[in-house]
MIVORO-449733 format. One line per field, with one value per residue: residue number from 1; x, z, y of N, C-alpha, C in turn. Coordinates in steps of 0.001 Angstrom, whole numbers. Each point is the difference from the previous one (the first is absolute). Layout:
BEGIN
num	c(NUM/...)
n_c1	c(X/...)
n_c3	c(Z/...)
n_c2	c(Y/...)
ca_c1	c(X/...)
ca_c3	c(Z/...)
ca_c2	c(Y/...)
c_c1	c(X/...)
c_c3	c(Z/...)
c_c2	c(Y/...)
END
This chain:
BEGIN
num	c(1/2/3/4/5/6/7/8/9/10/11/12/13/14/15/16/17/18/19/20/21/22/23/24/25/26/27/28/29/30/31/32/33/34/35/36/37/38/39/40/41/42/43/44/45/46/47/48/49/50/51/52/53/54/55/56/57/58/59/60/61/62/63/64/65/66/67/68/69/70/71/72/73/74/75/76/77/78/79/80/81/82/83/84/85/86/87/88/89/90/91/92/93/94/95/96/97/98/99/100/101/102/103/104/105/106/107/108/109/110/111/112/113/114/115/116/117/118/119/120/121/122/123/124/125/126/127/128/129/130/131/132/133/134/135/136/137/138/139/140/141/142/143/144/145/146/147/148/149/150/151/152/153/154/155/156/157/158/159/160/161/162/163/164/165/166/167/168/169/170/171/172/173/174/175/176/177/178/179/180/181/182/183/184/185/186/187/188/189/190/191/192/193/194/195/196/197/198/199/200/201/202/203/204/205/206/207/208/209/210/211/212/213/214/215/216/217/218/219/220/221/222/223/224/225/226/227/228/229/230/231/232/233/234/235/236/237/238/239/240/241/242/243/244/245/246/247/248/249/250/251/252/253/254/255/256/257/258/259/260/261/262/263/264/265/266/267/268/269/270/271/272/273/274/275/276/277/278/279/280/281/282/283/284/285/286/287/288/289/290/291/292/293/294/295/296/297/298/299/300/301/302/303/304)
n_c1	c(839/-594/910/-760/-85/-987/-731/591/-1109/-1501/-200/273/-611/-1016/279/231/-1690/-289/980/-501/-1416/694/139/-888/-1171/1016/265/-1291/255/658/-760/-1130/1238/-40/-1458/758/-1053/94/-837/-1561/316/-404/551/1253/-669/-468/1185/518/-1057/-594/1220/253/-945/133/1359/-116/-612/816/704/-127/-258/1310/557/-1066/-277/-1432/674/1029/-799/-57/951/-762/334/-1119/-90/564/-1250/-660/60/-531/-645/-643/691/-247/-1198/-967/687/55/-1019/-692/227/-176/-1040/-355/163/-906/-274/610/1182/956/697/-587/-619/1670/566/-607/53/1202/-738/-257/748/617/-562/284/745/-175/-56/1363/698/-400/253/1231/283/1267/315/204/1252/295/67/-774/-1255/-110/-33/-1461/-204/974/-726/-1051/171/825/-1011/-837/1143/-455/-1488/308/854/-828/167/-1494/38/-492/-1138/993/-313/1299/-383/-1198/830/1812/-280/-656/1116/958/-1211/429/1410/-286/-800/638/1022/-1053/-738/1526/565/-789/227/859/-240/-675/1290/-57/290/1158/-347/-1486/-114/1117/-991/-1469/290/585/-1019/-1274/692/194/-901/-323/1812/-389/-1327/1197/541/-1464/-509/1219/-224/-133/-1055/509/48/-397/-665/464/-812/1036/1313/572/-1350/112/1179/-127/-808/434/1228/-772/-581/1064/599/-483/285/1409/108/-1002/333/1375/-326/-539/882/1067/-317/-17/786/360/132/-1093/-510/500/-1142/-212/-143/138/-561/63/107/-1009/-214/-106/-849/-951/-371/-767/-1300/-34/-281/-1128/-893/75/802/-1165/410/674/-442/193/-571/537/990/76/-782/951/700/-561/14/1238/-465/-717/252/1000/-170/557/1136/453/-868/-769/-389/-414/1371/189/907/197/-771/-707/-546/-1017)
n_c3	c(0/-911/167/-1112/189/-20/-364/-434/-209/528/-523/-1213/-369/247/-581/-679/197/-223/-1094/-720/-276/-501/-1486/-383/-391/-744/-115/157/-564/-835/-802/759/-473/-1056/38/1384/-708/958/-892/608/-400/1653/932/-670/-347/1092/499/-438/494/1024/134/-401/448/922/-27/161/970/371/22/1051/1069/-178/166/391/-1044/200/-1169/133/1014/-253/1336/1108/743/733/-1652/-247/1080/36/-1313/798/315/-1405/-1218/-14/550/2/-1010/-189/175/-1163/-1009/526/308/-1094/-55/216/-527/-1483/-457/-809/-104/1271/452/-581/323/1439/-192/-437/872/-446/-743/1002/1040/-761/-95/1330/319/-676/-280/1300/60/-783/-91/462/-987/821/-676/-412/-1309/614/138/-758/-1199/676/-17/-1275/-75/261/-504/-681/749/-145/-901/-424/193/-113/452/-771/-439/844/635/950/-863/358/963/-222/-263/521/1046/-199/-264/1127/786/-225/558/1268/-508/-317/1168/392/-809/148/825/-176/-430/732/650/-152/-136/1128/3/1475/463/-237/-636/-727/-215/-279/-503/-174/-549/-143/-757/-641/-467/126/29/-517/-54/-114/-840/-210/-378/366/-144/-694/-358/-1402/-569/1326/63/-850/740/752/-1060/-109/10/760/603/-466/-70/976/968/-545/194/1174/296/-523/483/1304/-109/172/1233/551/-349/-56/1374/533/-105/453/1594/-574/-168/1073/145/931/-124/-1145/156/1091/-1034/-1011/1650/-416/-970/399/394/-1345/-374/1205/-571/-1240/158/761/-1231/-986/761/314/-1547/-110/1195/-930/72/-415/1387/560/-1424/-163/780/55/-489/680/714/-842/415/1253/834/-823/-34/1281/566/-546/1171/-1016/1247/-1199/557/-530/-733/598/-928/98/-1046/468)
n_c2	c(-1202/1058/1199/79/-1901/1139/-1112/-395/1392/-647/-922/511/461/-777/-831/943/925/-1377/-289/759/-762/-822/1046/952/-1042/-848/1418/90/-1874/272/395/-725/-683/1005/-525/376/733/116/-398/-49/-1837/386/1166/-1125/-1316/138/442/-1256/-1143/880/403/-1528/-679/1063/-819/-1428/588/492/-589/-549/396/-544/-1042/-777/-644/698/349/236/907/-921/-325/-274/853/-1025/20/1600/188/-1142/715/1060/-309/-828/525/1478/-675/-698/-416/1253/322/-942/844/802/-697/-336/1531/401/-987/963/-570/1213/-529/-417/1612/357/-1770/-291/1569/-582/-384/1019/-127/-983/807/826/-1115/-278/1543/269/-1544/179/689/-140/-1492/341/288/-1439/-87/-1334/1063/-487/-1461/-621/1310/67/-1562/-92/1173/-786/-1019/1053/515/-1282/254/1214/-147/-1084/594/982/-1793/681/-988/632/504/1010/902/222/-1496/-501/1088/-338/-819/645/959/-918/-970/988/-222/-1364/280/914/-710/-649/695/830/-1557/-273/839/-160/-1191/1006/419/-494/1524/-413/907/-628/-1085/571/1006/-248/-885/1150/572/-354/-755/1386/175/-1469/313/1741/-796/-858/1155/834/-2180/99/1555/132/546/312/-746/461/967/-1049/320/-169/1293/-1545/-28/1329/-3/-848/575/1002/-468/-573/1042/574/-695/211/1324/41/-879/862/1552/-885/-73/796/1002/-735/-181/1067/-143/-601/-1590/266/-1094/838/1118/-908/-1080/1344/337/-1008/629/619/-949/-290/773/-724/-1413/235/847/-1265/-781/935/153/-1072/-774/-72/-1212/-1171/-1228/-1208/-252/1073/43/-1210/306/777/-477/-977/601/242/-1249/-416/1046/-240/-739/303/927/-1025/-255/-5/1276/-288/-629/1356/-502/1168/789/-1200/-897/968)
ca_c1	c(-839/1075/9/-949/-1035/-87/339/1661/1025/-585/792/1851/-77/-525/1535/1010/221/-64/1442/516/-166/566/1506/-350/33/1371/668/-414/464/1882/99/-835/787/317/-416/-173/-941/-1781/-1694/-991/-565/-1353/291/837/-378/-1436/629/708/-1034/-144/961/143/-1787/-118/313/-1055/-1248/198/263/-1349/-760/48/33/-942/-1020/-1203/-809/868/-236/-786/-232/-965/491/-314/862/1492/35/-87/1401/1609/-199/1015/1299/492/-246/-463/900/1131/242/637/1803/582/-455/727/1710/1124/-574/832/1035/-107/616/-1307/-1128/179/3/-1463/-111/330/-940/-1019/-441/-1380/-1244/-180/-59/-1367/-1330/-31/-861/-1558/-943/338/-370/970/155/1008/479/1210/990/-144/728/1707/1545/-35/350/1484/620/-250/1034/862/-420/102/1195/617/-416/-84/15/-1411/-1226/-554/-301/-1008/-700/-877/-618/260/810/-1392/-596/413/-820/-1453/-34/277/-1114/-1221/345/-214/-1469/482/450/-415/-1223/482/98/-2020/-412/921/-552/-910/447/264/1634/966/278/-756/738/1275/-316/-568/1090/645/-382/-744/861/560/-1287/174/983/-66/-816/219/938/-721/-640/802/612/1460/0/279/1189/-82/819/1189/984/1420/140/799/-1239/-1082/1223/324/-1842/-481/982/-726/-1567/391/307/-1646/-562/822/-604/-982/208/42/-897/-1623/253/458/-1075/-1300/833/82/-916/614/1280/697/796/-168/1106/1046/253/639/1184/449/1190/1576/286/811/1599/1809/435/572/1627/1180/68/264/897/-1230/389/-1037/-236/-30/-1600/-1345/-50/-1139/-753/0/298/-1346/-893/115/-235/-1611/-376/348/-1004/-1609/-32/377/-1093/-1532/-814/-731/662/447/1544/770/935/-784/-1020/-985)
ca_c3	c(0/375/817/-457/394/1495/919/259/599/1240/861/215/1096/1271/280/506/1026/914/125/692/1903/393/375/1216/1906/219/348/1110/1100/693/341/1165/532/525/1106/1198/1163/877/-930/323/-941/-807/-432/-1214/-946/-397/-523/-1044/-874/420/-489/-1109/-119/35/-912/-699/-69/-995/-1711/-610/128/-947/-1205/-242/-262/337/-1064/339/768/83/1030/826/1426/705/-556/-155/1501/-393/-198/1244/1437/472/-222/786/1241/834/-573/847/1558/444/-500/1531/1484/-111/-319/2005/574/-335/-485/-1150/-1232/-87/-575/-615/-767/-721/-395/-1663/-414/-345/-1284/-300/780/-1060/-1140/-111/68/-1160/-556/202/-17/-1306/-1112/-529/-337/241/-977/215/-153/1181/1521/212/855/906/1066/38/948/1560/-86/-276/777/1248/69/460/1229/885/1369/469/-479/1225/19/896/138/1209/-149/-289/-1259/143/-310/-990/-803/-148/-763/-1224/-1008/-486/-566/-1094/-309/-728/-671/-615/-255/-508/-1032/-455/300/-1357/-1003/-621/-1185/766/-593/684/635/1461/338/475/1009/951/879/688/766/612/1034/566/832/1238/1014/871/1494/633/852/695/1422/767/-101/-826/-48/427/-470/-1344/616/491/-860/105/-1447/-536/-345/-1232/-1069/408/-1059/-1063/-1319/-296/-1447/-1679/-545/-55/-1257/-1651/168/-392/-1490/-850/124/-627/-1762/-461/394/-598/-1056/158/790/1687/-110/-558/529/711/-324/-613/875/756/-492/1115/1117/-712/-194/823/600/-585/827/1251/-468/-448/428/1337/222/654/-929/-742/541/-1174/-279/-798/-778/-274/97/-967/-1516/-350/-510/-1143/-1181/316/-717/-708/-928/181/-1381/-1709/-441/-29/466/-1038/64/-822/567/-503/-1512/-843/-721/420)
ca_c2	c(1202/1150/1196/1054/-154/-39/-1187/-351/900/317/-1229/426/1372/-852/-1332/1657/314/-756/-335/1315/51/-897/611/598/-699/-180/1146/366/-827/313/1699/-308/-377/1237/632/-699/843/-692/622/-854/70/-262/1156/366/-539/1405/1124/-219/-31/1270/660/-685/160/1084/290/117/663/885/-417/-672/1443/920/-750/-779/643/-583/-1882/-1096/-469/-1580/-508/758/335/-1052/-1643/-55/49/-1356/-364/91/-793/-1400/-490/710/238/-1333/-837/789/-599/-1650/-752/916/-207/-769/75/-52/-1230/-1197/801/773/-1394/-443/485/595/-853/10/894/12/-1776/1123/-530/-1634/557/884/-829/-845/860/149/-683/90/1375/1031/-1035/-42/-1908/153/-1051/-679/1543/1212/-512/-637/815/501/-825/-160/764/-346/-1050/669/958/-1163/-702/1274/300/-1317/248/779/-418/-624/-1094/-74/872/405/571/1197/-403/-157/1278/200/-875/162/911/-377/-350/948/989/-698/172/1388/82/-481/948/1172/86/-587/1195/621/-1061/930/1054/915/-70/-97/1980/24/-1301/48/630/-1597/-1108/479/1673/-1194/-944/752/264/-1004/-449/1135/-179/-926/462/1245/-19/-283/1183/293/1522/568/-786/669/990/-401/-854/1112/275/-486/-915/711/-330/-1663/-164/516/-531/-1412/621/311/-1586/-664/373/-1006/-986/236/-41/-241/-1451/343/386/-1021/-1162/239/-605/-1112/-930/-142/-1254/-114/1287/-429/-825/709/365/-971/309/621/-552/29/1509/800/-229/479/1104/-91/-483/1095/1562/-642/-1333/-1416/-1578/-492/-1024/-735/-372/1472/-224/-1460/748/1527/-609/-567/1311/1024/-1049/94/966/526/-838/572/1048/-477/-890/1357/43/-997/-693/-360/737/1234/-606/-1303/257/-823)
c_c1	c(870/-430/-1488/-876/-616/-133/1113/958/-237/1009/1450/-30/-449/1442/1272/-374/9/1520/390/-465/724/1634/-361/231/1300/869/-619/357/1360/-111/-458/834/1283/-487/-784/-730/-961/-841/-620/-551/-1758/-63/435/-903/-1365/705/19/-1191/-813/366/-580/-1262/-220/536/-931/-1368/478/75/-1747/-1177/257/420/-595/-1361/-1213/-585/1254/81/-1196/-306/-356/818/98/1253/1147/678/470/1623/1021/-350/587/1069/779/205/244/1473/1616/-446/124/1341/692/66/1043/1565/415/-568/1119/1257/-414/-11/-1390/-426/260/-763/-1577/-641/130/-1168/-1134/70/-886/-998/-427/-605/-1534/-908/-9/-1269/-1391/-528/447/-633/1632/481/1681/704/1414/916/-397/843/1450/1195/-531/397/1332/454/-89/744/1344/117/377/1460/807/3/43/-124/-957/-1149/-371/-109/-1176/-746/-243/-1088/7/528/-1628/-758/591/-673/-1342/130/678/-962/-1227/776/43/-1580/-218/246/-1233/-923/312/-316/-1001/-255/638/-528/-1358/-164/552/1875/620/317/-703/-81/861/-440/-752/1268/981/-414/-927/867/686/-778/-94/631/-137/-924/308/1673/-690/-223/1316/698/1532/73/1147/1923/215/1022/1108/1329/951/100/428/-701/-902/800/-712/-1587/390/852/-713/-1344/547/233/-1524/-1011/376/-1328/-1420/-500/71/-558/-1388/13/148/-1616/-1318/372/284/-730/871/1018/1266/1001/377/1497/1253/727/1240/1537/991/1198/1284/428/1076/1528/845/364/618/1895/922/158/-200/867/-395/779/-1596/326/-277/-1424/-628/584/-553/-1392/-766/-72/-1678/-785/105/-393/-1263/2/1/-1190/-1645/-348/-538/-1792/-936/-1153/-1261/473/762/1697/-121/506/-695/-1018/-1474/-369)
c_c3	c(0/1258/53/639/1547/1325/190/447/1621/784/223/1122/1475/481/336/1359/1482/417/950/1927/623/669/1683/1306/-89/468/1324/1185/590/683/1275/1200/1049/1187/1020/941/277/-217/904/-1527/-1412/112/-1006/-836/-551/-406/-1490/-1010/-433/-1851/-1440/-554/-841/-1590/-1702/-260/-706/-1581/-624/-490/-1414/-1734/-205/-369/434/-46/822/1338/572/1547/816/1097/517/-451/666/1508/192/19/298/1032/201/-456/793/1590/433/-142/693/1774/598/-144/891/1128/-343/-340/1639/632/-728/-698/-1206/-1027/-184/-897/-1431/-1133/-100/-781/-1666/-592/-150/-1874/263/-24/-935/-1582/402/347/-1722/-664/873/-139/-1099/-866/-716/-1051/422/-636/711/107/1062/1287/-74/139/1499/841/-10/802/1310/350/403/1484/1422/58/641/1734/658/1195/1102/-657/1223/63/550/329/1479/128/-330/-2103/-554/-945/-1214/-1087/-500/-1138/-1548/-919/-232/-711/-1412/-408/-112/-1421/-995/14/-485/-1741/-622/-375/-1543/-1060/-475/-391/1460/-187/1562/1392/1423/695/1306/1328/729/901/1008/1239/1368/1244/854/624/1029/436/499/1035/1186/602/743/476/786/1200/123/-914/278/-887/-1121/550/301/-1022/-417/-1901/-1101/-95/-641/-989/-1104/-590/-1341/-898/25/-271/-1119/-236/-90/-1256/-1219/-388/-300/-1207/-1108/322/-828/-1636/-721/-350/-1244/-1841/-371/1010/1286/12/-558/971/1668/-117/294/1056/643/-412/1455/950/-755/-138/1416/551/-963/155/1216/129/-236/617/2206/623/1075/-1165/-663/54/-1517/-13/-386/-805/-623/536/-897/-1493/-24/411/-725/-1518/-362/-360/-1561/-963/584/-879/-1157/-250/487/826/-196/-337/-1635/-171/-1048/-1496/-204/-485/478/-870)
c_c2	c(1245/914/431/-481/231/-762/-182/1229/537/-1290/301/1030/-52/-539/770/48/-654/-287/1637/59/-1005/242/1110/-765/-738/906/488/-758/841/1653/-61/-419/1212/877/-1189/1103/-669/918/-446/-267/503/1633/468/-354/1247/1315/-48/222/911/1152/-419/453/1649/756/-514/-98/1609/44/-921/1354/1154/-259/-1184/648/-821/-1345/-691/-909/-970/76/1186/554/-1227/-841/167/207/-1242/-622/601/-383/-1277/507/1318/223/-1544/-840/675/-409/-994/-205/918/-1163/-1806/-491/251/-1347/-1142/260/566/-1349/-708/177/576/-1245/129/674/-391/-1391/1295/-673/-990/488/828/-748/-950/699/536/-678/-356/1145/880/-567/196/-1480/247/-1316/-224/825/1009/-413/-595/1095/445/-726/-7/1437/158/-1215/1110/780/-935/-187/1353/11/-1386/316/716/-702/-473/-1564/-228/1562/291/1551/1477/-180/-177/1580/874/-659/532/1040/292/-241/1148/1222/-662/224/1589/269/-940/679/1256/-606/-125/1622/657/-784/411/1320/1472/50/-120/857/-135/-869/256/1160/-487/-298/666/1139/-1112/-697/1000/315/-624/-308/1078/-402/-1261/399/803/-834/-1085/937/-151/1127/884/-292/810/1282/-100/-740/1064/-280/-1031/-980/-36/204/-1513/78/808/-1285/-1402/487/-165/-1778/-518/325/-172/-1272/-537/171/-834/-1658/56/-154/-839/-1286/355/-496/-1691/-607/-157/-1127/415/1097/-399/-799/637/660/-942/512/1063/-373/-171/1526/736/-749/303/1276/254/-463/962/1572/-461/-706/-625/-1277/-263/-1316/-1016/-149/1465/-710/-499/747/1224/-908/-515/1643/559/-704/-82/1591/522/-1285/409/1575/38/-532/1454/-1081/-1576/-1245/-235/693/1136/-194/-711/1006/-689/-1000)
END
């Protein structure tokens, strides 16, 4: 197929920007690493969101036009609640119940969960060319992380979990939502401004409020440079997601954990170990054939 054809130029372009959120949350892993301030997470996480939201409700307000907007106040409430609000406080309550590696691992099994609400509720067709590079990169991912694979679910690994699947059931009602012609813009505002809402009202009845004030210059340094990554993120998640099929864009994420260790190799002289290797190599394989295959299970270039 050539350039011209627009199908093939929404998918290229979807598959970009997903690789591009991928690079984001890989860089954001090491840069994060830089800062050892004690946030109250669910203060930071509403700051952040807060900021993000705001920002585009602006741009929506003003460059969306009438007709473009499909979903109701209610829908897009909806959808910051679970994936902005509800899903951040589980994966909070359950990250001080269990180590980071845990949850980080549980956290990346968001493709499986994504891929079987895909196919029940998108009607995604999902083909051999879909699932298989996804499994070889989770195959790839299990060999990276061996060591943070839980053996025994406990309860802080229970809630990381929960919330993994309702950020898979997020991502599946944003794309239902776009699949009926709503854009990205607002989407993204939903999900963020929304979910900011509700971690403001669950830090007021923690009272943590107050915490906001107290946060010194080098902590509002630390919120504004992790808003601008979050919003890299966002962005080009949504944008991306309205282009291509959740499974695929979901998949393509997995690429992440190689991004930041070679960023970690070369600007940390963090070691690297034979198994990431063997690891990283089956993700960049699975990914890169998952790339190569359109949304429809058909590969990039073939001729329908």
């Amino acid at each position: 197929m050539s350039w011209s054809n627009p199908i093939v130029d929404k998918e290229q372009l979807g598959t970009l920007l997903i690789f591009l959120t991928a690079l984001g949350s890989g860089v954001a892993i090491i840069v994060n690493r830089f800062f050892v301030l004690k946030i109250d997470p669910v203060v930071f996480t509403a700051l952040r969101a807060l900021f993000i939201g705001l920002a585009f409700f602006l741009y929506s307000r003003f460059f969306v036009k009438k007709e473009q907007k499909k979903c109701s106040t209610p829908q897009l409430a909806v959808l910051g609640f679970i994936g902005g609000g509800l899903a951040f406080l589980l994966f909070f309550t359950g990250l001080g119940m269990t180590t980071g590696g845990r949850a980080a691992f549980i956290h990346k099994t968001l493709p499986v969960w994504a891929m079987i609400f895909a196919y029940l509720f998108l009607k995604e067709k999902i083909t051999k060319k879909h699932a298989v590079p996804i499994v070889l990169a989770l195959v790839g991912l299990s060999i990276m992380e061996f060591e943070s694979i839980p053996t025994i679910l406990k309860s802080g690994d229970m809630l990381v979990l929960l919330a993994t699947i309702l950020w898979a059931l997020e991502n599946t009602l944003a794309k239902h939502f776009m699949n009926l012609g709503e854009t990205n813009w607002r989407i993204s505002f939903g999900r963020m401004f929304f979910g900011s809402l509700f971690l403001f009202a669950i830090a007021a009845l923690q009272g943590k409020l107050g915490l906001i004030l107290a946060l010194q210059p080098i902590q509002w340094l630390y919120v504004i440079i992790s808003t601008m990554m979050l919003g890299w993120y966002v962005l080009t998640w949504y944008w991306g997601l309205k282009h291509i099929s959740l499974s695929k864009a979901t998949g393509i994420l997995l690429i992440s954990p190689v991004i930041s260790l070679i960023l970690g190799v070369l600007f940390l002289q963090e070691p690297v170990y034979s198994f990431q290797l063997v690891g990283s190599a089956l993700i960049l394989v699975g990914c890169y054939k998952l790339a190569k295959t359109r949304s429809a299970g058909v590969e990039i270039g073939e001729h329908a």
